[in-house]
Residue frames relative to the residue before (quaternion, step in Angstrom):
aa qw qx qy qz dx dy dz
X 1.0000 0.0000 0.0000 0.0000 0.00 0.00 0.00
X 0.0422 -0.7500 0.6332 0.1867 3.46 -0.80 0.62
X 0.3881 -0.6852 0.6149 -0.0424 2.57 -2.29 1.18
X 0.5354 -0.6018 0.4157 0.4223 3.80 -0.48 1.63
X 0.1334 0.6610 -0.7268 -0.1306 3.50 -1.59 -0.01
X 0.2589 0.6291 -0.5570 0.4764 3.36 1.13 1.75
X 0.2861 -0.5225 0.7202 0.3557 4.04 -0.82 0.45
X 0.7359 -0.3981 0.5007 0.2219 2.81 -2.37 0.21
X 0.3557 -0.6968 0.4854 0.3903 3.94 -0.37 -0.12
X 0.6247 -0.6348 0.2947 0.3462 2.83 -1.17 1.14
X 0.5349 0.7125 -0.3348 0.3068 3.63 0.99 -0.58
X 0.3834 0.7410 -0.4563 0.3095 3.57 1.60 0.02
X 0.6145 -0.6836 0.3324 0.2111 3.03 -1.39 1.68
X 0.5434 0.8052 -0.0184 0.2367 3.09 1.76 -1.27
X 0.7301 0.3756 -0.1323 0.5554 2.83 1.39 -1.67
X 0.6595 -0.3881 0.5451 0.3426 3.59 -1.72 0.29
X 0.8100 0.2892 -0.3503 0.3708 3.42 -0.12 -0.70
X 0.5568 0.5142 -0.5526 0.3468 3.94 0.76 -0.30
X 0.6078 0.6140 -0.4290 0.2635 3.71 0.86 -0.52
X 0.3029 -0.8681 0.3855 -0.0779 3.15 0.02 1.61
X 0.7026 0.6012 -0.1681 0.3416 3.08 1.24 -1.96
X 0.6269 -0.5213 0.4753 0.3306 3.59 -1.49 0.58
X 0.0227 -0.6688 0.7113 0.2149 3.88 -0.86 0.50
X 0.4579 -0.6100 0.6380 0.1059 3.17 -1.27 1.49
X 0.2502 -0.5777 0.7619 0.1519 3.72 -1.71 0.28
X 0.5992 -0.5385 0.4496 0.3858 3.32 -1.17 0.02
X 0.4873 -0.6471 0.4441 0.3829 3.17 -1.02 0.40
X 0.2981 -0.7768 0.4778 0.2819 3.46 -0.96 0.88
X 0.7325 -0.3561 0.2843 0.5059 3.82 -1.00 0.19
X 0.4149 -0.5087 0.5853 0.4760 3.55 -1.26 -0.57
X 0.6296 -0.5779 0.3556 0.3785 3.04 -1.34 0.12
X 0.5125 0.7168 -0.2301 0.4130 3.90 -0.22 0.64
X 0.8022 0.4005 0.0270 0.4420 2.79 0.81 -2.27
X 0.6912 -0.4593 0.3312 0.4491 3.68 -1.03 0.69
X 0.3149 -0.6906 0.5292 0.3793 3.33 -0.91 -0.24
X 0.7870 -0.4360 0.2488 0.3586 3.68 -1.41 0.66
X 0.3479 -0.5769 0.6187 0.4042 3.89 -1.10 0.79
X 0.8571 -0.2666 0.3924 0.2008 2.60 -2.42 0.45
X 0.7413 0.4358 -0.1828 0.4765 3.57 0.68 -1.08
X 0.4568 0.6715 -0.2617 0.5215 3.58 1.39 -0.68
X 0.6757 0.3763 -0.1653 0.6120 3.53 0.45 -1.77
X 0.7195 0.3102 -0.4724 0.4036 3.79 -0.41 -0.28
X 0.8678 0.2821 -0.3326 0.2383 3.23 0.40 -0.78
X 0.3907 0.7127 -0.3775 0.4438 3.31 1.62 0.66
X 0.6359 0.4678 -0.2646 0.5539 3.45 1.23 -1.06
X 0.5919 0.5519 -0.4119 0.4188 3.76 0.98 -0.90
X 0.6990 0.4290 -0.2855 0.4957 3.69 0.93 -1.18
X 0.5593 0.5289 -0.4745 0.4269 3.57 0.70 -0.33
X 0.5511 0.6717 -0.1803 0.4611 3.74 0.98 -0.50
X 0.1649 -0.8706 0.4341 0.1625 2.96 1.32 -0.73
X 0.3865 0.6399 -0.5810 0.3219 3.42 1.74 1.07
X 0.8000 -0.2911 0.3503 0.3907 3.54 -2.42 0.35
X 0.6525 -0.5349 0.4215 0.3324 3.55 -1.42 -0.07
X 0.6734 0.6104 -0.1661 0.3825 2.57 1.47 -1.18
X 0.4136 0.6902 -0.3202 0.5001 3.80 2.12 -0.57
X 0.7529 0.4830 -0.2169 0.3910 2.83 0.62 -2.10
X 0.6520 0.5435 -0.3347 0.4093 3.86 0.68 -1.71
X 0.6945 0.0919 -0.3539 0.6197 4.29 0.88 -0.63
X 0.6443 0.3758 -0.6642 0.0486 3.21 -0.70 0.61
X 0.2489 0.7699 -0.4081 0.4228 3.11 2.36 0.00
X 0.7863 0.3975 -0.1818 0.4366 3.74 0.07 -1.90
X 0.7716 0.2897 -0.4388 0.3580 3.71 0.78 -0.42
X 0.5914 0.6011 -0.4165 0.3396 3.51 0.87 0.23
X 0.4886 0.6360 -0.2296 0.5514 2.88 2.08 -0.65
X 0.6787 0.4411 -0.1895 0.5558 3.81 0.63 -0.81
X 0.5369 0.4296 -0.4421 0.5760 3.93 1.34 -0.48
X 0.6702 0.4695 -0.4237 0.3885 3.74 -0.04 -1.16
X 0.7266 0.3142 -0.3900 0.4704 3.94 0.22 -0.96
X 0.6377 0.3927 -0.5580 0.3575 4.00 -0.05 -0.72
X 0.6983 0.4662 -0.3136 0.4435 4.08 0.80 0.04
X 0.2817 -0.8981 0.3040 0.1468 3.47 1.21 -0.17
X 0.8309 -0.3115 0.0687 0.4559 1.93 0.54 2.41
X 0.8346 0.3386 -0.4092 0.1463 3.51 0.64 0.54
X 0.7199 -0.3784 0.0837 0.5759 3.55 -0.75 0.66
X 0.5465 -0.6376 0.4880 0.2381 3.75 -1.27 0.56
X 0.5051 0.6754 -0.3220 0.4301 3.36 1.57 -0.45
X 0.7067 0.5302 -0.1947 0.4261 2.70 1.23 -1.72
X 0.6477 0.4824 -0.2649 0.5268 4.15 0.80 -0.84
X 0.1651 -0.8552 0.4911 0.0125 3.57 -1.32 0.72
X 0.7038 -0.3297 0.1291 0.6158 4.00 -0.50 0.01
X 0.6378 0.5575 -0.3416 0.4071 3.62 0.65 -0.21
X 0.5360 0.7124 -0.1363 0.4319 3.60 1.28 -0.55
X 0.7463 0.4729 -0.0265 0.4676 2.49 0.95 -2.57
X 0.5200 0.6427 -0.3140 0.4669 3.62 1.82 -1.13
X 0.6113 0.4555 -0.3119 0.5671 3.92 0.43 -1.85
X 0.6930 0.4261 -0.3912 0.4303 3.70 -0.60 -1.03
X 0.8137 0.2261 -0.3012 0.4427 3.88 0.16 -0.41
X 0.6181 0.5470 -0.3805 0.4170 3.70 0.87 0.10
């Protein structure tokens, strides 16, 4: 039987060093302009993550479903006690 006595090419998907590619940040606002809703920022940080759509789309709906069982008010504004009711 014969056995390679070629390495792998470097181009392996596997290794740390082929990762070549640019990681992007989100894009920040111009200067001027409001800054980004709440929903915006999650799902910007979710893509930054490089998770599925499908990650991003429920972690969209359960933050969405936190904000109404509180009516509608800012998340800033609610704390570990809140965060506690909302999951019980």
């Amino acid at each position: 039987m014969d056995t390679p006595t070629s390495t792998p090419p470097s181009g392996n998907r596997m290794s740390p060093a082929a990762d070549t590619g640019v990681k992007t940040s989100p894009a920040l606002p111009p200067a001027g302009s409001p800054s980004p809703r709440l929903l915006d920022r999650l799902r910007a940080a979710v893509r930054v993550r490089h998770c599925s759509i499908r990650t991003e789309t429920a972690c969209v709906d359960w933050v969405r479903s936190y904000i109404r069982f509180h009516g509608r008010r800012r998340p800033q504004e609610l704390g570990a006690a809140k965060v506690t009711a909302f999951l019980i």
